[in-house]
GUPA-735612 format. One line per 5 residues: number of its first residue (from 1); for each residue x negated, y, z negated of C-alpha. Coordinates in steps of 0.5 Angstrom, whole numbers, always signed. Example, Ala and Ser with C-alpha at 12.3 -4.5 7.8 and 13.67 -1.06 7.14 Angstrom:
// residues 2
1) -25/-9/-16 | -27/-2/-14;
//
This chain:
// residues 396
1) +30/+42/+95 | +35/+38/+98 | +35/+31/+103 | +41/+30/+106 | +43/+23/+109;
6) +48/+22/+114 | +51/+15/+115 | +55/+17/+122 | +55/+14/+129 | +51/+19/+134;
11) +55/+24/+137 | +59/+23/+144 | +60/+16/+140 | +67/+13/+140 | +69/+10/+133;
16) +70/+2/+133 | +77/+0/+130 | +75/-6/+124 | +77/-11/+129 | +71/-10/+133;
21) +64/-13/+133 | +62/-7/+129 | +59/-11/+122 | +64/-10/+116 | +57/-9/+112;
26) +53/-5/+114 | +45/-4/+111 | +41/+2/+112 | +34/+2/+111 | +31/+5/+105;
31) +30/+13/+104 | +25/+16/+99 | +27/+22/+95 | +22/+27/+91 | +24/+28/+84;
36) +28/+34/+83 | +31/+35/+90 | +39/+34/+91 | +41/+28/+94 | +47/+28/+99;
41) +51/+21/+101 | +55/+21/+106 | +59/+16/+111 | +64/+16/+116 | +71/+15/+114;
46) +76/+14/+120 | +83/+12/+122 | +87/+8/+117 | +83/+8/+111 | +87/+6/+105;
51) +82/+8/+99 | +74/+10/+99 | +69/+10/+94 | +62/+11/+93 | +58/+7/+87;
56) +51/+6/+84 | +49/+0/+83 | +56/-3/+79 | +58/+4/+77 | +63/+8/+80;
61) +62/+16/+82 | +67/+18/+85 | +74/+14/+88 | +77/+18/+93 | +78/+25/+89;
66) +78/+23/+82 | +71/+23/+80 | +69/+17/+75 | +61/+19/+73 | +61/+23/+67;
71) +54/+26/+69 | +55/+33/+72 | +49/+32/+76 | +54/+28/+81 | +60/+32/+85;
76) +64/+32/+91 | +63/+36/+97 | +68/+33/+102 | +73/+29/+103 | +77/+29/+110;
81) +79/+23/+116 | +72/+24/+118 | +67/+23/+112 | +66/+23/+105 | +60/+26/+102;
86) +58/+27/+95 | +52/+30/+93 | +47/+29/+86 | +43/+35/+84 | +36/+34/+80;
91) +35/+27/+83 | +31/+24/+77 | +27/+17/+78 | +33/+14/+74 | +37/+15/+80;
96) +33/+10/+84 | +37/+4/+86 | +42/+3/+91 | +48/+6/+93 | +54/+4/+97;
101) +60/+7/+100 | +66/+3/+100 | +72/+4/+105 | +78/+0/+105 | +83/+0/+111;
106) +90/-3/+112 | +86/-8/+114 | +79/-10/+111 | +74/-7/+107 | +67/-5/+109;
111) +61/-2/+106 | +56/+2/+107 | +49/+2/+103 | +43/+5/+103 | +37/+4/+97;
116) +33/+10/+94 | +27/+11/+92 | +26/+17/+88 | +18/+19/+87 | +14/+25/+83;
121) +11/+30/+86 | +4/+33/+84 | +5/+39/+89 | +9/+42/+94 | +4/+43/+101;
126) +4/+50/+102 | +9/+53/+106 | +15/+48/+105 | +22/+50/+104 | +24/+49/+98;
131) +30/+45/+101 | +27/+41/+107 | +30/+44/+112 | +38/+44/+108 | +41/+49/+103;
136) +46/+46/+97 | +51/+47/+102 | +48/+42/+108 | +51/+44/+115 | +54/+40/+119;
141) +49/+36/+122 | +48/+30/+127 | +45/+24/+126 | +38/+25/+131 | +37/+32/+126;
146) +38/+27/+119 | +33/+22/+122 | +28/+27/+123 | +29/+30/+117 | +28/+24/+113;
151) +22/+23/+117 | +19/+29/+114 | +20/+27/+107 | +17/+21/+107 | +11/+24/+111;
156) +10/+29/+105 | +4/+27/+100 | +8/+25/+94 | +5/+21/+87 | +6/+14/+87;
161) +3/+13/+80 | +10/+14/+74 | +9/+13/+68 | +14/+8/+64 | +21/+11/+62;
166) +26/+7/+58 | +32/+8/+62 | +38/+2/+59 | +36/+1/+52 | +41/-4/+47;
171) +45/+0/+43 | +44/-1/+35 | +48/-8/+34 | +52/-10/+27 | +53/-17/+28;
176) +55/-23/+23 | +50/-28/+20 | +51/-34/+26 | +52/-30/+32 | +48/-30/+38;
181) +44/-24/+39 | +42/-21/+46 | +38/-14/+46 | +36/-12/+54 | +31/-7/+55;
186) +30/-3/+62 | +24/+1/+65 | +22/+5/+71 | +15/+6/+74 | +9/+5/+79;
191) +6/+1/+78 | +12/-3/+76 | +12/-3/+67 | +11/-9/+63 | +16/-10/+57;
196) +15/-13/+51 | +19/-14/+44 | +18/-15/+37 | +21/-14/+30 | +18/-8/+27;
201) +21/-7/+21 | +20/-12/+16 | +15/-14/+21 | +14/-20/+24 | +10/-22/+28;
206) +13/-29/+31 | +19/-26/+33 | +17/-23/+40 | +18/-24/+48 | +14/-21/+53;
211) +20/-20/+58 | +27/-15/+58 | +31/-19/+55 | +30/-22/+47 | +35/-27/+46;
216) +36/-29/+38 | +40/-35/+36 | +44/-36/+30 | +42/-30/+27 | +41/-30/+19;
221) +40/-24/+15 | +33/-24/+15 | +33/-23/+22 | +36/-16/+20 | +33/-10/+21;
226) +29/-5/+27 | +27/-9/+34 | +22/-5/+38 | +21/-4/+46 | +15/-3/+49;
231) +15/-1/+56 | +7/+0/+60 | +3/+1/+65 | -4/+3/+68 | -1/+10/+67;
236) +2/+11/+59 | +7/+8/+54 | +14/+8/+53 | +17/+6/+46 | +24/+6/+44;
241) +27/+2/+39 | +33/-2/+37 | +36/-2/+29 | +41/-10/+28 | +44/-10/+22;
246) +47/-17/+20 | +53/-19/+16 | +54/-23/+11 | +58/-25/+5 | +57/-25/-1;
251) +52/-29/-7 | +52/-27/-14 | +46/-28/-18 | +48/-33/-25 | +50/-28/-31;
256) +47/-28/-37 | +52/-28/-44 | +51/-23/-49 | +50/-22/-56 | +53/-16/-59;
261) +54/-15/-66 | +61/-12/-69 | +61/-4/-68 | +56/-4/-63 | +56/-3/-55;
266) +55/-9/-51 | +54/-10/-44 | +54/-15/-38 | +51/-15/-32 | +54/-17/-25;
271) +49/-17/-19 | +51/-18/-12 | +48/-19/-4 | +52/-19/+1 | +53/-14/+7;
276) +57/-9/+8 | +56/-8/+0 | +60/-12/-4 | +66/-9/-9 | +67/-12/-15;
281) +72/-15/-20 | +73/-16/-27 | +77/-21/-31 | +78/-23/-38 | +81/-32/-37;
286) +86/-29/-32 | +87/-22/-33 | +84/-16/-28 | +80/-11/-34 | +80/-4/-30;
291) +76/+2/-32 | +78/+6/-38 | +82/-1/-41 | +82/-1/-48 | +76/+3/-49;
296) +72/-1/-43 | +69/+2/-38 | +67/-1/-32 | +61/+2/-27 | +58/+0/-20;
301) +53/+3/-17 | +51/-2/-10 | +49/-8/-11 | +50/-8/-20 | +57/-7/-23;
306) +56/-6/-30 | +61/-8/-35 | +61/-3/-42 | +64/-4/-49 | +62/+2/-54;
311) +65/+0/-60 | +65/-9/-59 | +72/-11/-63 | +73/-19/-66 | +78/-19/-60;
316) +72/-17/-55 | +68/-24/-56 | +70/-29/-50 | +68/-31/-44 | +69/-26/-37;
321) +69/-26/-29 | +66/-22/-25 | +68/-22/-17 | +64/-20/-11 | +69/-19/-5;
326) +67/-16/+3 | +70/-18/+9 | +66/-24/+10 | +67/-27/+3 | +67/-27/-5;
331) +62/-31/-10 | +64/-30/-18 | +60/-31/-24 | +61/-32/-31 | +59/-28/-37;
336) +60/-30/-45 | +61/-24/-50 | +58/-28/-57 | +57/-25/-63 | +52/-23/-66;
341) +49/-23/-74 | +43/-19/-76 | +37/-24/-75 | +35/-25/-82 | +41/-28/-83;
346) +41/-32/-78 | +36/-36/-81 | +37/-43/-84 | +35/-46/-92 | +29/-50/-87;
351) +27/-45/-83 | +27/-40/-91 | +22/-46/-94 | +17/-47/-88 | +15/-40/-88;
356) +15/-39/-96 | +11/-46/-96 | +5/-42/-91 | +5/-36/-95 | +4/-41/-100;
361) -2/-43/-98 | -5/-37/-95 | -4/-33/-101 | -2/-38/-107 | +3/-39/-111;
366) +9/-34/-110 | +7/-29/-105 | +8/-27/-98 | +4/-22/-94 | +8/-17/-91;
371) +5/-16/-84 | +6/-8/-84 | +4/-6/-90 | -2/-10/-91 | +1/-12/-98;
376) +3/-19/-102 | +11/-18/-104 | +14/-23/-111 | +18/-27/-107 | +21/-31/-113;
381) +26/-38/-112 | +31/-35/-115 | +31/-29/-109 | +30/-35/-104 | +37/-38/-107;
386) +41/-32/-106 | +39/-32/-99 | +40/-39/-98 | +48/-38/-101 | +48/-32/-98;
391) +47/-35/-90 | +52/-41/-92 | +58/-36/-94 | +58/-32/-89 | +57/-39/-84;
396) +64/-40/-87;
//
């Protein structure tokens, strides 16, 4: 199904010169189009033309020959002194809008526009052609022919009830922390949709706007994450949606020292925010500790980077750094590797004599309950002493 819609002044007409009364730019009255017919575009060219095109709304389809549209839907059909004519098969309610042919002489420019309306159909009425009177390959026609077949398309019953249909829609963002961010969202429909935005994930519900443009200021990365569009009528529901992922440097949780005992493994943990992740670095006073140094190995897996001794050494016992780095920043930490000594050792002569004296009480003289067993163990001064003597030597 075909319209084709001709911009040429009535035969036996002589065509004005650009220094004439004739308007530069010229306005036509609006065509309406059924959903799934091929639109043809044509205006007249004349003498002395330097350069022609024809766009939709701000975009280019074709400048001169050379073909700008990336849609294989738009193609040339003529181009000569005379006219310029391109076609558009398959007319979709997204190509309603305005278009304008675009004619540069030696002198000045003039355009030509004409806006389309593009409505659905529920049947085709018995005994039309599926072309409205033209084939792809549209005659040579006059104007009084072209009137007349617009007049019967618009004279055709057609739908004026479309659902909603996302046709612009923001592309995922990737912004830094403190940008302005702008998402638009563009529907067609009849009746005309109504827009809405909210944050969908991590939802939130004062994040929203009831037009098509939801605009966030300064944003923080707590505003990261998946923004829906909404677009609605009387008819249905369209929704698409938008994931914005917000940068940012990185912070580094406060590191814990460890105590790990001579010959034992020891491990030290680095935990880092930050997007993108970040890579991490380690460091012994000023020196960078890589994997496999001296029996070390180092592990990153996300945001935890692990630092790991299998076999602590005197040598091992200090203090280290860890280094968060990405594109926007670092953050560091410290982290003490100490020694650790066995736990009844770590025990002081008062700490051995207050709990001597409470068994005392508990189970009298000499005896201390032994709280897995169940059973009373002579624990004798001299035992007591030895242990005394024993922590103070290795303190020394």
């Amino acid at each position: 199904m075909s319209l084709r819609l001709l911009f040429l002044l009535p035969a036996g007409l002589p065509v004005r010169s650009q220094g004439e009364s004739q308007s530069d730019n010229k306005q036509m009255d609006n065509i309406t189009i059924r959903q799934g017919e091929t639109l043809f575009l044509s205006c007249s060219q004349g003498d002395f033309v330097t350069h022609t095109a024809w766009l939709n709304r701000s975009s280019i389809l074709y400048a001169g020959e050379d073909k700008w549209s990336v849609d294989p839907r738009v193609n040339l059909v003529t181009l000569n002194q005379d006219e310029f004519t391109i076609k558009i098969e398959d007319v979709d309610l997204t190509d309603e809008g305005q278009y304008i042919c675009a004619v540069q002489t030696s002198s000045r420019p003039r355009t030509t526009s004409v806006h389309i309306i593009v409505q659905a159909i529920i049947d085709r009425p018995e005994g039309m052609s599926a072309a409205v009177g033209f084939t792809d390959t549209p005659p040579k026609l006059q104007t009084t022919n072209v009137l007349s077949s617009i007049e019967r398309v618009s004279s055709a019953p057609v739908d004026t009830w479309v659902p909603p249909k996302i046709v612009n829609l923001s592309k995922d963002l990737v912004v830094n922390e403190g940008s302005n961010v702008t998402l638009m969202c563009l529907a067609n429909g009849k009746p005309e949709p109504a827009i809405t935005w909210r944050m969908l994930s991590p939802s939130d519900d004062s994040l929203s706007s009831d037009s098509e443009v939801l605009e966030i200021p300064f944003i923080s990365r707590y505003r990261a994450g998946v923004y829906e569009c909404t677009a609605s009528n009387d008819i249905a529901v369209d929704t698409q949606t938008v994931e914005l992922t917000v940068n940012y440097p990185p912070s580094v949780s406060d590191g814990r020292d460890v105590g790990v005992t001579l010959g034992q493994r020891g491990v030290l943990q680095c935990e880092a925010d930050a997007v993108p992740e970040a890579d991490f670095e380690w460091y012994r006073d000023d020196r960078r500790i890589f994997n496999g140094f001296d029996g070390i190995e180092i592990e990153d897996s996300g945001a935890l980077s692990k630092l790991t001794f299998y076999n602590v050494s005197e040598a091992d016992y200090g203090n280290y750094t860890c280094v968060a780095i990405n594109k926007l920043g670092s953050a560091n930490t410290s982290i003490i590797l100490y020694v650790e000594t066995a736990s009844v050792l770590q025990m002081t002569s008062s700490d051995l004599k207050q709990t001597a004296f409470e068994n005392d009480l508990l189970e009298g003289p000499g005896a201390v309950q032994d709280g897995n067993s169940g059973t009373s163990t002579v624990f004798t001064p001299t035992c007591l002493l030895l242990i005394v003597l024993l922590q103070l030597f290795l303190k020394f």
